[in-house]
C-alpha positions as CSV (number, residue, x, y, z in Angstrom):
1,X,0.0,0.0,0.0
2,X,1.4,3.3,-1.1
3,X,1.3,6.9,0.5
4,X,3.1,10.3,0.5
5,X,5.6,10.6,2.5
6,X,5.2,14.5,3.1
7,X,8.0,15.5,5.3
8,X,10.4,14.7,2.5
9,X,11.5,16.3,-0.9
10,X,14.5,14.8,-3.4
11,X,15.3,17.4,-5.9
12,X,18.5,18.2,-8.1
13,X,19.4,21.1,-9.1
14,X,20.5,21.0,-13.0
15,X,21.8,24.0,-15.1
16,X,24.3,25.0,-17.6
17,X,27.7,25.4,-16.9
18,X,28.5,28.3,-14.4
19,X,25.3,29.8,-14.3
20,X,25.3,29.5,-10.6
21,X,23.7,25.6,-9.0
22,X,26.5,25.5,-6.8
23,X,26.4,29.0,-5.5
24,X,22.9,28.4,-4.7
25,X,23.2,25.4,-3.0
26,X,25.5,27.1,-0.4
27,X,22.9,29.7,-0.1
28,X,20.3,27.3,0.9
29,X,22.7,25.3,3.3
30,X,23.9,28.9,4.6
31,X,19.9,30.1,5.4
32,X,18.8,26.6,6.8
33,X,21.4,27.1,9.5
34,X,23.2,23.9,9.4
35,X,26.8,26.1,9.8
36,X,27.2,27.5,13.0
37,X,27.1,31.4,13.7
38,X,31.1,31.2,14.0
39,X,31.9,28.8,11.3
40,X,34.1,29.8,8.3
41,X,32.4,28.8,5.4
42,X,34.5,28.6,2.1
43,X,32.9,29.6,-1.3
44,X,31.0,27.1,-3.6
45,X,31.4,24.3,-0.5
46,X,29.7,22.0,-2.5
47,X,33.2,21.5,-4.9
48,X,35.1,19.9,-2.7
49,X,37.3,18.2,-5.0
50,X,40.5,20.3,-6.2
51,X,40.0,20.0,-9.4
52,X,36.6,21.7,-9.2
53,X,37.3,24.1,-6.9
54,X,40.6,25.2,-9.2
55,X,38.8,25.0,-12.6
56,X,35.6,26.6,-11.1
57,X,33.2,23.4,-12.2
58,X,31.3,20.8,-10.7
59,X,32.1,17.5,-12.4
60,X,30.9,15.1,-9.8
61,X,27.0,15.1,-8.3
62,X,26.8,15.5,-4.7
63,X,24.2,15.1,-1.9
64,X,23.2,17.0,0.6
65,X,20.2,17.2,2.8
66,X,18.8,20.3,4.3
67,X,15.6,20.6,6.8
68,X,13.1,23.3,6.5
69,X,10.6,24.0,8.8
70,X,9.8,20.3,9.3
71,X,10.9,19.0,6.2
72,X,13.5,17.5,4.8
73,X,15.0,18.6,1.4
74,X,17.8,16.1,0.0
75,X,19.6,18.4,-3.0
76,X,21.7,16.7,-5.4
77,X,24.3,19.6,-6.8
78,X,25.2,18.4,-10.9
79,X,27.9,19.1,-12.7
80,X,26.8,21.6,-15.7
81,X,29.3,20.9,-18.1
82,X,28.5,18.5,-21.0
83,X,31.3,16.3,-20.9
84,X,30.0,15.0,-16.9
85,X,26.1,14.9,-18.8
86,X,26.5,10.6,-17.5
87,X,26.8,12.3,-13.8
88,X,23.0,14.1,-14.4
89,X,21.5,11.4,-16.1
90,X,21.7,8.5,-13.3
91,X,21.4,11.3,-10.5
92,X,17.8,11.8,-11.8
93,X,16.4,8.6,-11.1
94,X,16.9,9.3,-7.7
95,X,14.6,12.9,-7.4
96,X,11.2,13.8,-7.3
97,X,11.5,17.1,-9.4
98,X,14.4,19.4,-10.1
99,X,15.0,23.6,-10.2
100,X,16.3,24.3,-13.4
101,X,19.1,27.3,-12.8
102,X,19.2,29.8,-16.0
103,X,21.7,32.8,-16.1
104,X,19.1,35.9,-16.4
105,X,21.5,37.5,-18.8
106,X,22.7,34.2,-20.6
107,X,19.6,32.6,-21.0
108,X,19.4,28.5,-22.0
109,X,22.2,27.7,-23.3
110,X,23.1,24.2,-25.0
111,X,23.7,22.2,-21.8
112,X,20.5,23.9,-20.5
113,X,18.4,22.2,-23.3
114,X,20.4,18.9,-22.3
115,X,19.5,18.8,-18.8
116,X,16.0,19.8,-19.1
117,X,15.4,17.3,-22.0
118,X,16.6,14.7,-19.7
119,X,14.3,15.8,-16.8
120,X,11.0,15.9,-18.9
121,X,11.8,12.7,-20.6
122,X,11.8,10.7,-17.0
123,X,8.3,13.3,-16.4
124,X,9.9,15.6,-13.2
125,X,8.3,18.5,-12.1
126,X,10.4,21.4,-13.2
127,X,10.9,24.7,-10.5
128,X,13.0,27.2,-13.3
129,X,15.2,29.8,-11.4
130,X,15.9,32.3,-13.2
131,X,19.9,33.5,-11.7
132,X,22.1,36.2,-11.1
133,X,19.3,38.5,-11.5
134,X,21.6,41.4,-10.1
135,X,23.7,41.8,-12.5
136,X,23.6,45.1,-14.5
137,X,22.6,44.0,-18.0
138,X,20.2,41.3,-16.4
139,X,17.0,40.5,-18.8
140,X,14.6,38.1,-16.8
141,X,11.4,38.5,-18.7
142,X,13.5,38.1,-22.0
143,X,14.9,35.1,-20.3
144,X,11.8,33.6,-19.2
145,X,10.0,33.7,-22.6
146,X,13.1,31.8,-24.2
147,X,12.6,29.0,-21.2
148,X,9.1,28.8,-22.5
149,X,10.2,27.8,-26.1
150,X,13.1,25.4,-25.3
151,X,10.0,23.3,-22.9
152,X,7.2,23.9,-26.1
153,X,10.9,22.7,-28.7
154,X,11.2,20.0,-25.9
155,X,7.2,18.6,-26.1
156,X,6.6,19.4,-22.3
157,X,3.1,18.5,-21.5
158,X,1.0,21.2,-20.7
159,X,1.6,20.5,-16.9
160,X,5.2,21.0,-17.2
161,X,5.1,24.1,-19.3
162,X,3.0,25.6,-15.9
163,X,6.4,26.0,-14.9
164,X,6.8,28.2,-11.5
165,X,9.2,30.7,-11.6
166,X,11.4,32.0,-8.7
167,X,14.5,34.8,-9.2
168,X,17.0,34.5,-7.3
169,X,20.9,35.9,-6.8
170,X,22.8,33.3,-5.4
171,X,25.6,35.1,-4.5
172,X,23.8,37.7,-2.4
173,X,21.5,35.3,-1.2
174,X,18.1,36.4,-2.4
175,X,14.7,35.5,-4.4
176,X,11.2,36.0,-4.9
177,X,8.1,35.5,-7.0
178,X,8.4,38.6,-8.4
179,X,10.8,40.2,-10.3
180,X,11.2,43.7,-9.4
181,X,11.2,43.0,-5.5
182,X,13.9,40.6,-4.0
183,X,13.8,39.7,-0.8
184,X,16.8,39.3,1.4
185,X,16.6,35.3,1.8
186,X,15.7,32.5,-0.1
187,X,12.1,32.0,1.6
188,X,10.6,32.1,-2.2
189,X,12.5,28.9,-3.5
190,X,12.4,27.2,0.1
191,X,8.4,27.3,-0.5
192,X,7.8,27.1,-4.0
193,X,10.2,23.2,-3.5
194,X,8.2,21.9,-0.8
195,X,4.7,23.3,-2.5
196,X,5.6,22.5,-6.4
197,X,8.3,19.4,-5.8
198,X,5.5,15.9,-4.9
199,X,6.8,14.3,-1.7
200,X,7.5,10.9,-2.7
201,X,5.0,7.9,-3.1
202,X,6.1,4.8,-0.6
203,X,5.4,1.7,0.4
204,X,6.1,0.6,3.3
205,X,5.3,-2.6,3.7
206,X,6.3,-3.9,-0.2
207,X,9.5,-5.7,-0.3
208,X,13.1,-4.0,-0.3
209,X,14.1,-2.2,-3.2
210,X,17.3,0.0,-2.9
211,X,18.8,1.3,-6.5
212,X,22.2,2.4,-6.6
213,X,22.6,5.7,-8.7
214,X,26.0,6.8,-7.1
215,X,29.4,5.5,-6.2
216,X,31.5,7.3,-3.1
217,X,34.5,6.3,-2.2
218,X,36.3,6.1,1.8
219,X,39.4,5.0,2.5
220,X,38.0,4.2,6.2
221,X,34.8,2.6,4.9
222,X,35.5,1.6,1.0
223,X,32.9,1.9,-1.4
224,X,29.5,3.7,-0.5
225,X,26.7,3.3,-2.5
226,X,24.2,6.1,-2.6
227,X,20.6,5.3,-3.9
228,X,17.0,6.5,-2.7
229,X,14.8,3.8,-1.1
230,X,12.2,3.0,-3.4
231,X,10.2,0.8,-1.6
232,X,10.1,-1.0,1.9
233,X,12.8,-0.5,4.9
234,X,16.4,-1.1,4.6
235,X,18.2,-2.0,8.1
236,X,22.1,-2.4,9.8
237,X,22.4,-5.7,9.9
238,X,19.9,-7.1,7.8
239,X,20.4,-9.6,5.4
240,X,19.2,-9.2,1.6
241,X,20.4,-9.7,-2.0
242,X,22.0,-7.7,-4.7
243,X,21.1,-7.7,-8.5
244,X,22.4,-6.6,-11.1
245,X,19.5,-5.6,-13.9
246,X,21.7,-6.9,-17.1
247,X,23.0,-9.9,-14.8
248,X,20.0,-11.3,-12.9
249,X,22.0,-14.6,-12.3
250,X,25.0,-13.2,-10.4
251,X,22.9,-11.9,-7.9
252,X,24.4,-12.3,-4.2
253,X,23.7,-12.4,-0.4
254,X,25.0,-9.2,1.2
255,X,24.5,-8.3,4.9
256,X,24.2,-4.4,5.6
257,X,26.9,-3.3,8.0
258,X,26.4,0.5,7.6
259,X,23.5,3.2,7.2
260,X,24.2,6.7,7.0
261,X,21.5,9.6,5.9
262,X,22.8,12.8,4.7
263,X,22.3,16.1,7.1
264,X,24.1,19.2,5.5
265,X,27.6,18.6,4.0
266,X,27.7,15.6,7.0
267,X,26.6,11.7,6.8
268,X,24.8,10.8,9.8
269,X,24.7,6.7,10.4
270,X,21.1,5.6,11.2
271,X,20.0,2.0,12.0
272,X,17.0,2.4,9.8
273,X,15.6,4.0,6.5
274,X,12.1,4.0,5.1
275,X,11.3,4.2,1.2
276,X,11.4,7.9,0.1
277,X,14.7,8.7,1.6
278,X,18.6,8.9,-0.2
279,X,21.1,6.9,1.7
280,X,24.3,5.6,1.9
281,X,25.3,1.7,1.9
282,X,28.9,1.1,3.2
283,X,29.9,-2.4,3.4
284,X,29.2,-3.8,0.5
285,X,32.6,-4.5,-1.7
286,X,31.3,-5.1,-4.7
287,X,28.3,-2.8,-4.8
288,X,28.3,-0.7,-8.5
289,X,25.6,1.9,-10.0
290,X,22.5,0.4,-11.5
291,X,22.3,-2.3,-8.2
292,X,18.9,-3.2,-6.4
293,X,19.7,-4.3,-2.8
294,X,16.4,-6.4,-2.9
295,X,14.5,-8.4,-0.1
296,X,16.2,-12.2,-0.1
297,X,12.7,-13.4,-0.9
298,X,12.0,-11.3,-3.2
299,X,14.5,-10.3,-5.6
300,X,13.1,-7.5,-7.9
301,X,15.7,-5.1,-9.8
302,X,15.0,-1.8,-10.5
303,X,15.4,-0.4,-14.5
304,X,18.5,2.1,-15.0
305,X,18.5,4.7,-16.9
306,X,20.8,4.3,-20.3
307,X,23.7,5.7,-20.7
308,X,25.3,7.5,-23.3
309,X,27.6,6.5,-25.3
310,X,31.1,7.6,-25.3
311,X,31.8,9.8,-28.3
312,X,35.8,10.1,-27.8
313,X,38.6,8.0,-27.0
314,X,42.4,7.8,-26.6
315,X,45.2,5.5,-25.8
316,X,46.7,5.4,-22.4
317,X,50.0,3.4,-22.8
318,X,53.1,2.8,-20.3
319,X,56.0,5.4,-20.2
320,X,58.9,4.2,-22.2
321,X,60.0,7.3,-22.8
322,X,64.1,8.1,-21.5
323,X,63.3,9.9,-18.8
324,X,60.3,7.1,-17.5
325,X,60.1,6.5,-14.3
326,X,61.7,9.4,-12.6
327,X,58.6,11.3,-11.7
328,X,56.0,8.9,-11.1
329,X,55.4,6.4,-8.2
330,X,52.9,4.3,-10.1
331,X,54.9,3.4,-13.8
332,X,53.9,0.3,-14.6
333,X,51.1,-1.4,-16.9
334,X,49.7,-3.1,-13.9
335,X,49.4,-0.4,-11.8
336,X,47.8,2.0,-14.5
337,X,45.1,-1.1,-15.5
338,X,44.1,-1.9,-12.2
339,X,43.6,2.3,-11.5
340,X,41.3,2.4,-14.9
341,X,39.5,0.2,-14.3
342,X,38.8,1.3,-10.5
343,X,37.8,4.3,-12.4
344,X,35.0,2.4,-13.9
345,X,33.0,2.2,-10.8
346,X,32.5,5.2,-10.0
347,X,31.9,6.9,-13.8
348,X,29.7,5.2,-15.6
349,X,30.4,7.4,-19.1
350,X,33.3,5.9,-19.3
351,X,35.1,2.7,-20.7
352,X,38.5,1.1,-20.7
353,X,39.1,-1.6,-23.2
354,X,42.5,-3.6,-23.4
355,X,44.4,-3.9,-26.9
356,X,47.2,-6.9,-28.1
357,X,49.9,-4.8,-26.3
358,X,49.5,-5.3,-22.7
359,X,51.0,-2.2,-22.0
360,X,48.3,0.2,-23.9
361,X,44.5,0.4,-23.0
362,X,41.8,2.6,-25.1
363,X,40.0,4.4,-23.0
364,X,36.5,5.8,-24.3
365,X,34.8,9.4,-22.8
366,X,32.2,11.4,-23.6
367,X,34.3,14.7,-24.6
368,X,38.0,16.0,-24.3
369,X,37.3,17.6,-21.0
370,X,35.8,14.3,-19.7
371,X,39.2,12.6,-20.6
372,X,41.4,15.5,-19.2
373,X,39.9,15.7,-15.8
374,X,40.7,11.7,-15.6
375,X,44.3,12.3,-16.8
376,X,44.9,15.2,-14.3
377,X,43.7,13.4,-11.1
378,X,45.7,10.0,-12.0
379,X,48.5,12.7,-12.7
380,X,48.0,13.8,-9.1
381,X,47.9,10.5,-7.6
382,X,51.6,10.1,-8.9
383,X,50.6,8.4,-11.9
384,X,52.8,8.4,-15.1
385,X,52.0,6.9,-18.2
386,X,51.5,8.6,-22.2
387,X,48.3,9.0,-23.8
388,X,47.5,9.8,-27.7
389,X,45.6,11.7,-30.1
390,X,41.5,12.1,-29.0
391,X,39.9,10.2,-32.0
392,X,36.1,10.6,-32.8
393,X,34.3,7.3,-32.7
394,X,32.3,6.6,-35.6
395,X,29.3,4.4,-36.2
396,X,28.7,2.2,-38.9
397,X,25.0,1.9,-39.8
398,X,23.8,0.1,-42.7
399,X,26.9,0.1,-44.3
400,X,27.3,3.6,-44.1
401,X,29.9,5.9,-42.1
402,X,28.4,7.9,-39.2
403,X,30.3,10.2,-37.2
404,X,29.2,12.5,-33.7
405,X,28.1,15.8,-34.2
406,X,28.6,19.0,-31.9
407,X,25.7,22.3,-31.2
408,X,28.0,24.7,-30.9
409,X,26.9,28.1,-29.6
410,X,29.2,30.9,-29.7
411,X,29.0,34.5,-28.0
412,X,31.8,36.5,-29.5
413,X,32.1,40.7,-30.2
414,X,31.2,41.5,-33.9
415,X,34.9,42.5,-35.2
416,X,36.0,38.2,-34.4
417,X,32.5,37.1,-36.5
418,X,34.6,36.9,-39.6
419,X,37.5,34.7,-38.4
420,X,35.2,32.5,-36.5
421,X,32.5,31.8,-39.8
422,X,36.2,31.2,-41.3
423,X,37.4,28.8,-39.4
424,X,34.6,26.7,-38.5
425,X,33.6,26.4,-42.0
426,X,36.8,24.9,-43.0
427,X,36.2,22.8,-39.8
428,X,32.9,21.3,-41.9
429,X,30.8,23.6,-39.1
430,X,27.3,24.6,-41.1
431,X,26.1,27.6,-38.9
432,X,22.3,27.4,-37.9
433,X,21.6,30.5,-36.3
434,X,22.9,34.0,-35.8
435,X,21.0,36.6,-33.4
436,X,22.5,39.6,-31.7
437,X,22.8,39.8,-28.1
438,X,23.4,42.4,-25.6
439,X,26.7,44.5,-25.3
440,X,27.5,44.3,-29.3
441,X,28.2,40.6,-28.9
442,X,26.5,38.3,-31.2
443,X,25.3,34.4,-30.8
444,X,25.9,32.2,-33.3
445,X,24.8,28.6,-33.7
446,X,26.8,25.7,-35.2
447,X,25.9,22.1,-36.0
448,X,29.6,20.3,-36.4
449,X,31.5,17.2,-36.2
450,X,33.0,16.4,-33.0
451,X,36.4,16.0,-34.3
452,X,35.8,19.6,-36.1
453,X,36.4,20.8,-32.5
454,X,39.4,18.6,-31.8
455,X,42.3,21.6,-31.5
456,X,40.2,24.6,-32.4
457,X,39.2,26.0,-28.3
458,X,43.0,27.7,-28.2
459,X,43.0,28.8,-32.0
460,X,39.5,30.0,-31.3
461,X,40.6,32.2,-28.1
462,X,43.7,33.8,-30.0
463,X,41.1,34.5,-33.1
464,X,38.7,36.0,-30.8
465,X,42.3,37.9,-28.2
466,X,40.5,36.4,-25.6
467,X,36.8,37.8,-25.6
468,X,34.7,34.7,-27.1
469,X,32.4,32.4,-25.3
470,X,32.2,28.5,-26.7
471,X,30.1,26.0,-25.3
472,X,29.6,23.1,-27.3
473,X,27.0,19.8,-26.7
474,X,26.4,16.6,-28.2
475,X,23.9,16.1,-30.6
476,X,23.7,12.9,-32.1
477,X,25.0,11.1,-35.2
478,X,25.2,12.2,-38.8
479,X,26.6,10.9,-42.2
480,X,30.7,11.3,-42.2
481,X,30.8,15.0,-43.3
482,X,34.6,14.8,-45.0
483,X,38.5,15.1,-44.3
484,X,38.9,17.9,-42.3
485,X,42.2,20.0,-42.3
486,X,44.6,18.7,-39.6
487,X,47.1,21.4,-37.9
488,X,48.5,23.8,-40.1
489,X,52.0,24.4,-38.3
490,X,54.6,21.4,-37.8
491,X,56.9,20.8,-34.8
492,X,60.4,21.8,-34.1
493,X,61.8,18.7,-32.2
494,X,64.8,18.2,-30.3
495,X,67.5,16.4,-32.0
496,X,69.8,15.3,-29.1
497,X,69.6,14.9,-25.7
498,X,70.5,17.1,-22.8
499,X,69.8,20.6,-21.1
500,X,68.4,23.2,-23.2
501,X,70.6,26.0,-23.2
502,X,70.2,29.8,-24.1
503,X,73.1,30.1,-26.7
504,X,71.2,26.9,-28.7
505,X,67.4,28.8,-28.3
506,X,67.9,32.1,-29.3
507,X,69.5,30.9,-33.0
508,X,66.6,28.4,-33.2
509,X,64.1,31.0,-32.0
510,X,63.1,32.5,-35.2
511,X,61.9,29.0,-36.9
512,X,58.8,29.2,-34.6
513,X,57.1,29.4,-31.0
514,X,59.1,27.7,-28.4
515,X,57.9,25.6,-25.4
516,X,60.4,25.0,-22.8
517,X,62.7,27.5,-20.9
518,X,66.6,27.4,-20.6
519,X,67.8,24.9,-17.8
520,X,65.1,21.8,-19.3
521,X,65.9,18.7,-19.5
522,X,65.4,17.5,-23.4
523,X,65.9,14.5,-25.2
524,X,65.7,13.3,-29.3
525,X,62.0,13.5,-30.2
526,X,61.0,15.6,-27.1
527,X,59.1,18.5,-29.0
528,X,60.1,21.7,-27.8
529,X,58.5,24.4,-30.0
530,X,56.2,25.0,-33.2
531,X,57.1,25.3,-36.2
532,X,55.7,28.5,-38.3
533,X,55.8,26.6,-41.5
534,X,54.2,23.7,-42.0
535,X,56.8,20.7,-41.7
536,X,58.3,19.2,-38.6
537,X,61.9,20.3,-38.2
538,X,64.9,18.9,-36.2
539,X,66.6,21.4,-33.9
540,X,69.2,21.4,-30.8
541,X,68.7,23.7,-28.3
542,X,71.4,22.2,-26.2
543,X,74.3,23.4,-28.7
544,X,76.8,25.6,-26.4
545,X,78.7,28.9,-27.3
546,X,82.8,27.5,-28.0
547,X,84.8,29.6,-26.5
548,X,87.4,31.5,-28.2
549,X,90.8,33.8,-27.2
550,X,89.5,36.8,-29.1
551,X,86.5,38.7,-28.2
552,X,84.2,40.4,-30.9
553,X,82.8,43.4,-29.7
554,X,79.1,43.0,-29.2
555,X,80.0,39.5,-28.4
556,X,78.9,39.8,-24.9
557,X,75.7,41.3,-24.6
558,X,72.9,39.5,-23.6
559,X,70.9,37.3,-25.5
560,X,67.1,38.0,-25.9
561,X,64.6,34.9,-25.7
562,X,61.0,35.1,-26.6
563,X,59.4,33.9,-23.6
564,X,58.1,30.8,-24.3
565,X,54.9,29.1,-24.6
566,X,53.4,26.8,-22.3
567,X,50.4,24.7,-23.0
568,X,47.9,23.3,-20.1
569,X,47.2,19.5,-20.6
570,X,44.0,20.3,-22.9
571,X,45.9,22.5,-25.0
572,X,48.7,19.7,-25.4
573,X,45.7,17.2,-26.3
574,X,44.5,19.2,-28.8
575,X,48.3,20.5,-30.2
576,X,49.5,16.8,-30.8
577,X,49.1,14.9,-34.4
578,X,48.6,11.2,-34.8
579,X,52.3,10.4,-34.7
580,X,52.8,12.2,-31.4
581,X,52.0,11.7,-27.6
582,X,52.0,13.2,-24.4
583,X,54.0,12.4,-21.9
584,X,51.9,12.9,-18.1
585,X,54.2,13.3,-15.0
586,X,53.1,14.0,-11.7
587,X,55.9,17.0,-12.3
588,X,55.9,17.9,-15.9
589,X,53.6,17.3,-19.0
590,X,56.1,16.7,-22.2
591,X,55.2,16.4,-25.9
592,X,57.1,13.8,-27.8
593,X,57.3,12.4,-31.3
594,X,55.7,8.3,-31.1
595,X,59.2,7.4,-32.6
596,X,62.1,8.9,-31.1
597,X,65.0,8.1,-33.0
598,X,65.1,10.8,-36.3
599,X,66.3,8.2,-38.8
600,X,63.7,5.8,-37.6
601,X,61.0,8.6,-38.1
602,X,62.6,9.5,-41.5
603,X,62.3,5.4,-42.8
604,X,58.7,5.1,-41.2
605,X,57.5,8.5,-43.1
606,X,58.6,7.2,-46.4
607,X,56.7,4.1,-46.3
């Protein structure tokens, strides 16, 4: 027998990328009163991973749990960047409706129309908050009709296009119903979630069902799995089974150990949890996302929500470079399988495939950023290994050669239009849309194929000195559009080993853009610069002044080096050709040639 279980509410809160869901949920932890009057309270406490904290995103979803006036509000915070879209999709089986954040100046944007699409789909109630409603060229009833169209584009029903609306500033911690008087707290989106968001439908009495939508990890308590309780009550100590939906048969007898309910930025262990509430299950080693803890009589799994496919992948190989080993603590092809493959519990977007070699691995993602973040945080566990090229995967369908495809929406001042319509149209880009927006800035819409993309962000941000807007989403599968132009500039590569010195630099300067300072540690087929034609050349930076007896006047002034450039891990990604790699170090990121040796590179190219 089900009924409402009204002091509870599960929502998440989904939104583009930086238009503000993390901000917000510190504002409603801040006004609920879970700190204490003298706690310090960092910004955007939600991000407590360094890498989202440093890069200013949320990549993984987190819970928290907040209680007003009675009733308790579990908040999932999502990441709002399209390359984490796996982290939003699972996270929604676990609410009851969601507040879709948009930037009152920005509007939807394409992740926006990703996230809300997903919402409707699995028929949430939708609460749309309209953001950051103090700043000076804010346009909220603008904004608001534009919400409208992306639901009618979307088929909402006409329930869901009822939307309520609430404005809010996050950052100075205020809302309301109406949007020409804010009031100095969040009261308005406190109410409108526990009046618009259904409290969720339990039973009670039905048998256990428990499905797994998360993965946290403890050193203390190892893996915890975090799922809502769909139906029944789970208990410490009690004895059910766990199924997996595509592997019925493996199903196995677990006891649970631990129980913890989440209270603020805290997990609080309880010996009990009824059906309507999140939890956390520690105990269990083998638990993964998509699991049913189910009674032991009655072993029902729950459906999961499908995954998308990975669009991207690239090869993570061993080190065997002449320097391997110095950096790193974890070098070898054991230790980097076993930490891939841990990886896989815990992202579900991802997958990790061996090859013939046992000391490569392909590893598929859902976008370049996707891949990144995974290389830097093994790079800061002290992992060193190379990794290759990102390469598009392509479908074949009836014979035929399908390849992803990119919405690419582009904010840029009018004097960079030209160079951009350049660019992308050599890139295969077909623009869709162009519209003015505010501040002499114009929006323009691009349908083109991921691998397009693959290099362009850094040439677009020198085309555009700094001042254009990308944000880019997947958007299906079309017909292979065509060779695309590959890099236009070759690579001056080191032809000996050694220290770089700045006698060898400054007469090698003027072939190109260099990429190491005086003092580094080279070696032959290290890449240390760009070429400005289009051919790779061999260069050594490491040749020394010979002395002589006489001095030439002049002789002794100081030589003059272009400071060099020096690319962050994406930009290295997206620099490197097929026959190069990149070298990851928990102390240095290098770019090499795949074949070191220049005669050896000279025989392969001829073949």
């Amino acid at each position: 027998m089900s009924n409402k279980k009204e002091d509870i509410r599960n929502i998440a809160i989904i939104a583009h990328v930086d238009h503000g869901k993390t901000t917000l949920v510190d504002e409603l932890l801040k006004q609920s009163g879970i700190f204490r009057t003298n706690e310090t309270i960092k910004e955007r406490v939600m991000d407590s991973n360094d890498l989202e904290r440093e890069r200013g995103i949320t990549i993984l979803s987190k819970n928290t749990a907040i209680n007003y006036r009675g009733t308790k509000i579990n908040i999932i915070d999502t990441p709002g960047h399209a390359d984490f879209g796996g982290e939003v999709e699972r996270v929604l089986k676990m609410v009851s409706g969601v507040v879709l954040v948009v930037d009152a100046f920005e509007g939807p944007m394409p992740q926006t129309k990703f996230v809300l699409k997903k919402a409707l789909e699995l028929d949430l109630p939708v609460i749309v908050a309209i953001n950051k409603i103090d700043r000076p060229e804010a346009r909220p009833e603008k904004v608001i009709d534009e919400v409208l169209d992306l639901f009618i584009e979307l088929d909402a029903n006409e329930e869901q296009i009822e939307f309520p609306v609430v404005f809010t500033s996050a950052k100075e911690g205020t809302s309301s119903l109406d949007v020409n008087k804010q009031e100095e707290n969040m009261e308005a989106l406190f109410k409108s979630i526990i009046e618009c968001i259904p409290a969720p439908e339990v039973d009670l009495e039905g048998a256990l069902q428990v499905l797994i939508s998360t993965i946290d990890y403890n050193e203390y308590l190892g893996r915890i799995g975090i799922g809502k309780v769909e139906r029944g009550v789970i208990s410490t100590n009690q004895e059910s089974v766990i199924v997996n939906k595509e592997e019925k048969e493996k199903s196995k007898k677990i006891k649970i150990t631990k129980l913890y309910e989440f209270e603020g930025l805290n997990r609080k262990e309880v010996k009990e949890a009824q059906a309507g509430n999140i939890i956390g299950i520690a105990g269990v080693e083998d638990i993964s996302i998509g699991d049913t803890i189910c009674d032991i009589d009655n072993p029902e799994p729950l459906s999961f929500v499908k995954i998308s496919e990975p669009t991207i992948s690239m090869m993570f190989s061993v080190n065997n470079g002449p320097f391997a080993g110095r950096e790193g603590k974890y070098v070898t092809s054991r230790q980097i399988r076993e930490r891939l493959f841990r990886e896989l519990h815990t992202d579900v977007s991802l997958r990790v495939e061996e090859t013939d070699s046992p000391d490569s691995f392909i590893v598929s993602g859902r976008g370049e950023l996707h891949l990144s973040i995974l290389i830097e945080t093994m790079r800061r566990q002290e992992y060193e290994f190379m990794v290759s090229k990102p390469k598009v995967l392509y479908r074949m369908i009836e014979n035929k050669k399908y390849e992803p495809m990119e919405k690419v929406t582009i904010d840029v001042p009018e004097e960079f239009m030209g160079a951009v319509i350049e660019k992308l149209g050599t890139r295969k880009g077909e623009m869709i849309n162009m519209t003015p927006s505010e501040g002499g800035y114009t929006r323009l819409e691009f349908s083109i194929p991921s691998r397009g993309l693959i290099g362009y962000r850094s040439e677009f941000m020198t085309d555009t000195k700094g001042n254009g807007i990308m944000n880019s989403i997947f958007d299906g599968y079309e017909s292979f559009k065509g060779d695309i132009p590959t890099r236009t500039r070759g690579s001056l590569v080191a032809s000996e080993n050694g220290t770089s010195v700045t006698y060898g630099m400054y007469h090698v300067q003027d072939r190109g853009n260099l990429f190491i300072h005086p003092g580094t540690e080279v070696y032959e087929g290290m890449i240390v610069g760009m070429n400005a034609k289009t051919q790779d050349i061999d260069i050594n930076v490491c040749k020394k002044k010979h002395l002589t007896s006489m001095r030439a006047s002049g002789s002794e002034e100081a030589l003059r080096l272009v400071p060099p450039i020096i690319f962050s891990l994406e930009e290295s990604l997206e620099f490197i050709e097929d026959d190069e790699l990149v070298e990851i170090t928990p102390k240095n990121i290098r770019l090499r040639k795949r074949i070191l040796d220049k005669l050896e590179r000279k025989r392969a190219n001829r073949k």
